[in-house]
py3Dmol code that shows the C-alpha trace and the ligand (Angstrom):
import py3Dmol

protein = """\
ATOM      1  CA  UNK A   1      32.268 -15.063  16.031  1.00  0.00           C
ATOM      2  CA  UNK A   2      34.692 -12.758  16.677  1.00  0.00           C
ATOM      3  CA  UNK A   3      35.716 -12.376  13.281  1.00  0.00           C
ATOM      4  CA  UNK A   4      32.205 -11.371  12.504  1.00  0.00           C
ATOM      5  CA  UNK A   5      32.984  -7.597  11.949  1.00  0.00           C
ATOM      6  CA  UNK A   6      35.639  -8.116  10.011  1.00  0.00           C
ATOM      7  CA  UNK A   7      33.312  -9.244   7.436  1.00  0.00           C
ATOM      8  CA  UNK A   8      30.187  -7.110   8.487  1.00  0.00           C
ATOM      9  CA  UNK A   9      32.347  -3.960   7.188  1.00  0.00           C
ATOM     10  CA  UNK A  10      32.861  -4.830   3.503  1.00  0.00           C
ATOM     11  CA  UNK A  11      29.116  -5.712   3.348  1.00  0.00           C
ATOM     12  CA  UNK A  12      28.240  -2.531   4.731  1.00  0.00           C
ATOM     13  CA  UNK A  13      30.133  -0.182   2.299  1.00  0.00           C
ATOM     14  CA  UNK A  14      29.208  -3.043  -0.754  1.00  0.00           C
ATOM     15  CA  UNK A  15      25.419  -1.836   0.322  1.00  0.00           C
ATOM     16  CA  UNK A  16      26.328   2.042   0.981  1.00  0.00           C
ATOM     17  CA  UNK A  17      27.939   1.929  -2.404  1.00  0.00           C
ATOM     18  CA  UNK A  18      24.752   0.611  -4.237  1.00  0.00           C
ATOM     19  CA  UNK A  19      22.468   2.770  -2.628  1.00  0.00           C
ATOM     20  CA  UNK A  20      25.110   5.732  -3.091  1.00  0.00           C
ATOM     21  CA  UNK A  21      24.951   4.492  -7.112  1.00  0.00           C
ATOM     22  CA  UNK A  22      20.945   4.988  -7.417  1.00  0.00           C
ATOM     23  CA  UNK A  23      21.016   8.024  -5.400  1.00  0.00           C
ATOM     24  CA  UNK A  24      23.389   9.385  -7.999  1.00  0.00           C
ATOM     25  CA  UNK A  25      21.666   7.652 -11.097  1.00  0.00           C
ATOM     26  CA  UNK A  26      18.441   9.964 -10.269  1.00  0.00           C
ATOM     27  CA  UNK A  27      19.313  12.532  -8.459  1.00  0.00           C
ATOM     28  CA  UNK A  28      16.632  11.822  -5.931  1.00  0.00           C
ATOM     29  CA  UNK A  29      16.453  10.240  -2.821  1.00  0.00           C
ATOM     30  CA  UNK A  30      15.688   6.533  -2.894  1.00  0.00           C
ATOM     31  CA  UNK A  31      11.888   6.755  -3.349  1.00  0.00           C
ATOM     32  CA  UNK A  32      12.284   9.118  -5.817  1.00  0.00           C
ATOM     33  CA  UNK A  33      14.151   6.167  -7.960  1.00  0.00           C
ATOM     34  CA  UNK A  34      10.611   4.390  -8.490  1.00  0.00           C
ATOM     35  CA  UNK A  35       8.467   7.663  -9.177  1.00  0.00           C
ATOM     36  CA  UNK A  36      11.292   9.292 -11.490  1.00  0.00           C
ATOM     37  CA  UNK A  37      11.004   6.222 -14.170  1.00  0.00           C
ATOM     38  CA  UNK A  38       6.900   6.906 -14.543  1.00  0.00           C
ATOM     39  CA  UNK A  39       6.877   3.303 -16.130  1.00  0.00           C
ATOM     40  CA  UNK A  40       8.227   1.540 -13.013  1.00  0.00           C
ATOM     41  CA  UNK A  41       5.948  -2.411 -13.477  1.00  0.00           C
ATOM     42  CA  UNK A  42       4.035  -2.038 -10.168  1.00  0.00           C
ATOM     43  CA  UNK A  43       0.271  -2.584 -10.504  1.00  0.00           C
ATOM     44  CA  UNK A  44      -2.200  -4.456 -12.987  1.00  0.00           C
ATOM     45  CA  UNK A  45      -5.684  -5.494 -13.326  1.00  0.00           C
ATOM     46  CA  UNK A  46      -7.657  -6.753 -10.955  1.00  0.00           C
ATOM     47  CA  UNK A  47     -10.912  -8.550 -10.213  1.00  0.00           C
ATOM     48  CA  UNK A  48     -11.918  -8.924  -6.181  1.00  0.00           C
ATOM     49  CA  UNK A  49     -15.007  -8.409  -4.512  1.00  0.00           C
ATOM     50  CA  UNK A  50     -15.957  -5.698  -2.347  1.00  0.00           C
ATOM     51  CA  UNK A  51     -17.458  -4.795   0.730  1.00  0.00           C
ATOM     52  CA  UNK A  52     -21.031  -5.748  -0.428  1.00  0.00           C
ATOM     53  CA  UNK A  53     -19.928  -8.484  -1.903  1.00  0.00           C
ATOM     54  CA  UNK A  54     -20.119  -6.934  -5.343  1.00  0.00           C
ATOM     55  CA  UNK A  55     -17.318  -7.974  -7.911  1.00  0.00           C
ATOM     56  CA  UNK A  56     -14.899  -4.915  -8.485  1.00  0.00           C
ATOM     57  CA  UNK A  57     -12.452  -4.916 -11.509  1.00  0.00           C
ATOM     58  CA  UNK A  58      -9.972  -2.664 -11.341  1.00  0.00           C
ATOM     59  CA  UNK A  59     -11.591  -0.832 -14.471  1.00  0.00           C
ATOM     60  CA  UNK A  60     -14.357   0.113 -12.162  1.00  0.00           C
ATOM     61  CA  UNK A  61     -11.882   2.806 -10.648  1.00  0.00           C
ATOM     62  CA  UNK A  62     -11.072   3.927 -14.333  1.00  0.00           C
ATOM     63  CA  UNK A  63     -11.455   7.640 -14.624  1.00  0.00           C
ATOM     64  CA  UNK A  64     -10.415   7.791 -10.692  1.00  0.00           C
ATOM     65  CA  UNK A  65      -7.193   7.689  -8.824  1.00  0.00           C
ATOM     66  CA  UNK A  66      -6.715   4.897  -6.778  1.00  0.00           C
ATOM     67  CA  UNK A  67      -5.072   5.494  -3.072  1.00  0.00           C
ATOM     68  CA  UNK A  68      -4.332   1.952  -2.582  1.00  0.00           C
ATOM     69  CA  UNK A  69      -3.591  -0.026   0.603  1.00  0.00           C
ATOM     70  CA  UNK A  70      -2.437  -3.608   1.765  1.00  0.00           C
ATOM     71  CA  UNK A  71      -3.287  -4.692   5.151  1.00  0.00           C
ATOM     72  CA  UNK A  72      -5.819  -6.892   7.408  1.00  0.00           C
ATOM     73  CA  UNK A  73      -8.786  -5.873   9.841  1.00  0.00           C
ATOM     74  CA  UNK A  74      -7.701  -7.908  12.914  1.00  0.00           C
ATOM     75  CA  UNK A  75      -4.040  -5.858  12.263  1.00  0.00           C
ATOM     76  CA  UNK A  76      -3.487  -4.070  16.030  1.00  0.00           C
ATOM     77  CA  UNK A  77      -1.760  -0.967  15.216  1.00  0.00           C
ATOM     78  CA  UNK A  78      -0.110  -0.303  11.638  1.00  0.00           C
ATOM     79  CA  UNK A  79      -3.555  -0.973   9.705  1.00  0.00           C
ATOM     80  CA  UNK A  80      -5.649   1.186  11.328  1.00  0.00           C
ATOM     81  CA  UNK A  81      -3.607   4.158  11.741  1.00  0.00           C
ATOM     82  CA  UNK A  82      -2.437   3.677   7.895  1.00  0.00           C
ATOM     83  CA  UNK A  83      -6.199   4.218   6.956  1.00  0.00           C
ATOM     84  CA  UNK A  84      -7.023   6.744   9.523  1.00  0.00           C
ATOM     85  CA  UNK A  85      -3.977   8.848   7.779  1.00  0.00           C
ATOM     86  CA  UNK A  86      -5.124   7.780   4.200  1.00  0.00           C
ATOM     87  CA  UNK A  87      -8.712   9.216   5.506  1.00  0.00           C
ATOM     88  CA  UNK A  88      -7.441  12.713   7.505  1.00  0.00           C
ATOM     89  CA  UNK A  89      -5.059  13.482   4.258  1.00  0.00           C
ATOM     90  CA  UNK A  90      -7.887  12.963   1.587  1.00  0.00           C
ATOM     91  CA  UNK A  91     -10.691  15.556   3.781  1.00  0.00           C
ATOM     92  CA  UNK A  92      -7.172  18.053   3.633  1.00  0.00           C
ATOM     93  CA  UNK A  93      -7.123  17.774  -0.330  1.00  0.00           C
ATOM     94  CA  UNK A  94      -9.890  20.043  -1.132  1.00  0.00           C
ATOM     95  CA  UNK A  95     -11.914  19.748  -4.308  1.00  0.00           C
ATOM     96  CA  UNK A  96      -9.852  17.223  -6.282  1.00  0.00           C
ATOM     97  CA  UNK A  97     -10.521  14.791  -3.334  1.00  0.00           C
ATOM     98  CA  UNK A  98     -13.719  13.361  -5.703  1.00  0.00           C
ATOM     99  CA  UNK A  99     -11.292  11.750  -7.652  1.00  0.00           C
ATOM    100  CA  UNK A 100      -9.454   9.875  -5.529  1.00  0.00           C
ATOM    101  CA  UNK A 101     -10.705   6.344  -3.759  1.00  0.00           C
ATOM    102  CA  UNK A 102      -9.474   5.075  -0.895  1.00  0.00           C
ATOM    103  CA  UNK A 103      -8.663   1.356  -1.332  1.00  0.00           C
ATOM    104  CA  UNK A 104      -7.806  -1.403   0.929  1.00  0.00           C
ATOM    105  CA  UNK A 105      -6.886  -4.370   0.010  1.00  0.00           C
ATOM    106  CA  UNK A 106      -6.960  -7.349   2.573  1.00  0.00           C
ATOM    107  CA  UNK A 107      -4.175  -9.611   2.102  1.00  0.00           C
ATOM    108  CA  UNK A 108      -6.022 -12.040   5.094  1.00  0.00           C
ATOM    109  CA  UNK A 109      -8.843 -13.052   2.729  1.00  0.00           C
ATOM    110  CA  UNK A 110      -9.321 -16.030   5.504  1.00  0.00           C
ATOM    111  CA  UNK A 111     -10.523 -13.840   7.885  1.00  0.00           C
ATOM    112  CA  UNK A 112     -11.870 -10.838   6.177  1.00  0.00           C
ATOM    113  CA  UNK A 113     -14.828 -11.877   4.049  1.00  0.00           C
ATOM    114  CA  UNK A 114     -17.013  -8.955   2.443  1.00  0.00           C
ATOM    115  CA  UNK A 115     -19.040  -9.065   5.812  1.00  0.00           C
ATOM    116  CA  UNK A 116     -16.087  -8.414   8.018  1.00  0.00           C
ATOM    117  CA  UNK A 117     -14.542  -5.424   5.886  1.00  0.00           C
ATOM    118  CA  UNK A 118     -17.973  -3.946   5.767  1.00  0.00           C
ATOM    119  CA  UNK A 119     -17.916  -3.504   9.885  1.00  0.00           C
ATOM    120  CA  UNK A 120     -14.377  -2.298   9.513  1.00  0.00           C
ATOM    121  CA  UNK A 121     -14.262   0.081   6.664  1.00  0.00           C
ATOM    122  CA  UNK A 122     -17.079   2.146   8.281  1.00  0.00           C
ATOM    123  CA  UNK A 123     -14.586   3.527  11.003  1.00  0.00           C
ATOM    124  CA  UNK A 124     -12.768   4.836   8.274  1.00  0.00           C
ATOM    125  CA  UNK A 125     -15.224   6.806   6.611  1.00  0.00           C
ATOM    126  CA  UNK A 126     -18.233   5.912   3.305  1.00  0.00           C
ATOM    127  CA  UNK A 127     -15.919   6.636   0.948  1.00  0.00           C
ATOM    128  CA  UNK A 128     -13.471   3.233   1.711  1.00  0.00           C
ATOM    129  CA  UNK A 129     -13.324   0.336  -0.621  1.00  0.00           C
ATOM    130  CA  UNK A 130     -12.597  -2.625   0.786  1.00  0.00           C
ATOM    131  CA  UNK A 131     -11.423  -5.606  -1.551  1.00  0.00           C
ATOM    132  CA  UNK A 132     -10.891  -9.122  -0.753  1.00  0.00           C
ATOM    133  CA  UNK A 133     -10.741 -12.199  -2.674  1.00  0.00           C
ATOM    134  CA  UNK A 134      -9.248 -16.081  -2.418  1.00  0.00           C
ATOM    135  CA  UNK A 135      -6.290 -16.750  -1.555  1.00  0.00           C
ATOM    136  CA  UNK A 136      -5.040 -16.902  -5.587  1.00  0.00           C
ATOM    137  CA  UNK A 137      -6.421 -13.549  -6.554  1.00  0.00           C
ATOM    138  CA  UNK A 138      -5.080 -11.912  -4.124  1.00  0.00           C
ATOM    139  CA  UNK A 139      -1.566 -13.669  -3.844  1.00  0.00           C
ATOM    140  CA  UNK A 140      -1.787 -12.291  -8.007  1.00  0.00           C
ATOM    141  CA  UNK A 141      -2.775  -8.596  -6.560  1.00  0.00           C
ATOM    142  CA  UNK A 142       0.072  -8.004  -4.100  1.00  0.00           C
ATOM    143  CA  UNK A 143       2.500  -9.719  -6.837  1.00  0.00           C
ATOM    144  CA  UNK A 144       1.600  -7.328  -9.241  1.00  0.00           C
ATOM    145  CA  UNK A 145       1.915  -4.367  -6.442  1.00  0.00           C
ATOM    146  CA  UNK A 146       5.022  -5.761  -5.139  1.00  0.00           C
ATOM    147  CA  UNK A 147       3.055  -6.253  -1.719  1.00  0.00           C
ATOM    148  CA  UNK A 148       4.881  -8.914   0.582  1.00  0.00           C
ATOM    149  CA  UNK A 149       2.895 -10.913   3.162  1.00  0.00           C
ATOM    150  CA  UNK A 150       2.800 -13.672   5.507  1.00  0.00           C
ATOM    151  CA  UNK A 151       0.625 -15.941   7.945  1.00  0.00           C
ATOM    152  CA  UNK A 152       2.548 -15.243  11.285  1.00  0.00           C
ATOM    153  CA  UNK A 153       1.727 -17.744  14.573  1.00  0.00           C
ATOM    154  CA  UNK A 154       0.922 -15.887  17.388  1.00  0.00           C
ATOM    155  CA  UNK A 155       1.636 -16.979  20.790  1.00  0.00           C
ATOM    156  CA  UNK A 156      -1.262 -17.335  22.671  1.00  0.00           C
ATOM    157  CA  UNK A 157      -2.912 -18.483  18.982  1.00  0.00           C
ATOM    158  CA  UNK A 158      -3.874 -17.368  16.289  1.00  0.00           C
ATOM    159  CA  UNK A 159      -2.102 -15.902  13.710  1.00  0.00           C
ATOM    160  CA  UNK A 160      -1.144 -11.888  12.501  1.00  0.00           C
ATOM    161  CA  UNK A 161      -0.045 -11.250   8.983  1.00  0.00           C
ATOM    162  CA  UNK A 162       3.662  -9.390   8.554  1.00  0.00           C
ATOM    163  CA  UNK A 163       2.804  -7.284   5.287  1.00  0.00           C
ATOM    164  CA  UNK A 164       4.451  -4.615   3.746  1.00  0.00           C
ATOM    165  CA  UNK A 165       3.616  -1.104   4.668  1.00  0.00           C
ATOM    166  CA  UNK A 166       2.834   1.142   1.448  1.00  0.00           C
ATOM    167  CA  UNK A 167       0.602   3.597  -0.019  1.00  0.00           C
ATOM    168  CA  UNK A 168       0.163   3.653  -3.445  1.00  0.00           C
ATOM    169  CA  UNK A 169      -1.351   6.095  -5.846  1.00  0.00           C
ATOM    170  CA  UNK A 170      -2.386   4.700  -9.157  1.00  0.00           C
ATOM    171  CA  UNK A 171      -3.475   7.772 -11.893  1.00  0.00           C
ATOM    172  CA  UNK A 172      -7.130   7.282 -13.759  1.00  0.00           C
ATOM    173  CA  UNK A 173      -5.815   5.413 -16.005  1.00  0.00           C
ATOM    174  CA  UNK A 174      -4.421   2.321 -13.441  1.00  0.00           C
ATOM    175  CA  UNK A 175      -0.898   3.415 -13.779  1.00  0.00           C
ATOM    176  CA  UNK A 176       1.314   4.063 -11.334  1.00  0.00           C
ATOM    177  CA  UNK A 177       2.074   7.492 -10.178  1.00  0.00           C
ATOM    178  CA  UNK A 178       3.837   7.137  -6.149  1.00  0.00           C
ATOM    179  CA  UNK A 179       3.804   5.283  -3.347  1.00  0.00           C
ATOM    180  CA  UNK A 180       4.411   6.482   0.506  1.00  0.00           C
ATOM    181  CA  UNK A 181       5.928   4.646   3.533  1.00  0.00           C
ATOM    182  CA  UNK A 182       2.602   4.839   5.853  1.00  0.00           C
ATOM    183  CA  UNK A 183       5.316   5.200   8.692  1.00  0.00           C
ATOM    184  CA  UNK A 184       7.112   8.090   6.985  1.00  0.00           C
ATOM    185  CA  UNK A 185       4.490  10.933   6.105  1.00  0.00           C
ATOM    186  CA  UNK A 186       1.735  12.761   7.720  1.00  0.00           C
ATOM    187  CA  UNK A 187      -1.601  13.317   6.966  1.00  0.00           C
ATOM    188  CA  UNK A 188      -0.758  17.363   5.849  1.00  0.00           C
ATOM    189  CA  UNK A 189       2.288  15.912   3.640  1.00  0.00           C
ATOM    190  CA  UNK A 190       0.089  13.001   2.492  1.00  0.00           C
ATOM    191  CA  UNK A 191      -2.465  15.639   1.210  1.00  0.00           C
ATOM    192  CA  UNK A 192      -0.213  18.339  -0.631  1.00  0.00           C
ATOM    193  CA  UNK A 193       1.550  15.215  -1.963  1.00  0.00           C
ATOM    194  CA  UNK A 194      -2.305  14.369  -3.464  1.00  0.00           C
ATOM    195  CA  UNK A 195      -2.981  17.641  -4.454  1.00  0.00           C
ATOM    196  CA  UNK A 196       0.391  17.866  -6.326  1.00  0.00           C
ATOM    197  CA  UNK A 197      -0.050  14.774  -8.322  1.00  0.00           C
ATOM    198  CA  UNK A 198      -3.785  14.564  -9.360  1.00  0.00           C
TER     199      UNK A 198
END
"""
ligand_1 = """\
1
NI
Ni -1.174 -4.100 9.311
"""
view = py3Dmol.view(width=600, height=400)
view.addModel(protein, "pdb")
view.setStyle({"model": 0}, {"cartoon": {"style": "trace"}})
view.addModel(ligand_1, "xyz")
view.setStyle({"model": 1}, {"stick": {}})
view.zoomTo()
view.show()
């Protein structure tokens, strides 16, 4: 093992050297290297079903900018502060606010039938969507949003869900237009971001 740096090193300036190559390709930071294509394949149609158990295609939103977000209900901390912050930036945006819907998107469809997300999207405020589906529709919804996520065992039973932690804005027309680490931004930068791209 205690040749292990040895080799660490190379891999570290293999990966500072790619990153260093993107960074230079689009004169942007990293982020920037999705949102500065304007084509990047992230998104697609969708059919799920709502809160009220209503059927919602994604053409439903047409006309209306999508603020999009993976989680689960029974997540303990990232979840619920991702959607508080999704909520405090849109009541900063102003007027253009109307267009934009707040979506979440379960990626625990086991647990959070229409019934559940209707409880939990109320703490977040009347103008959440909440989407769920089976397991294959929305296994084909995070694919096509390059959402990760997995069933993780708990301890003293259960299970949580690892999943990855992004905001996405899709434009009235289901494209995409940015996305936002949930971890990274505040509700103030969330909402000039909004303003700035609707
Ligand atoms: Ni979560």
């Amino acid at each position: 093992m205690r040749r292990l740096p040895l080799l660490v090193l190379p891999a570290v300036l293999a990966v500072a050297l790619v990153l260093g190559f993107f960074v230079w390709r689009t004169g942007d930071a990293l982020p920037g290297f999705v949102t500065a294509s304007g084509t990047a394949a992230v998104g697609g149609p969708f059919t799920l079903v709502d809160q009220d158990g209503r059927r919602r295609a994604s053409a439903s939103f047409a006309g209306r900018y999508m603020l999009i977000y993976f989680g689960y209900s029974y997540c303990p901390d990232v979840c619920p502060t991702t959607l508080s912050l999704m909520g405090d930036a849109l009541s900063k945006v102003g007027p253009k606010a109307g267009r934009i819907v707040p979506i979440f998107i379960t990626i625990d469809p086991e647990r959070d039938t229409p019934r559940q997300l209707k409880t939990y999207m109320r703490a977040f405020g009347p103008q959440f969507v909440g989407l769920t589906g089976d397991l294959a529709a929305i296994r084909t919804v995070a694919a096509a949003y390059r959402v990760y996520f997995r069933k993780q065992p708990l301890a003293q039973g259960g299970y949580g869900m690892d999943h990855s932690n992004v905001i996405y804005l899709m434009g009235p027309d289901g494209k995409f237009l940015a996305y936002w680490d949930d971890t990274a931004i505040g509700p103030d930068a969330l909402a000039a971001a909004l303003r700035e791209k609707t």
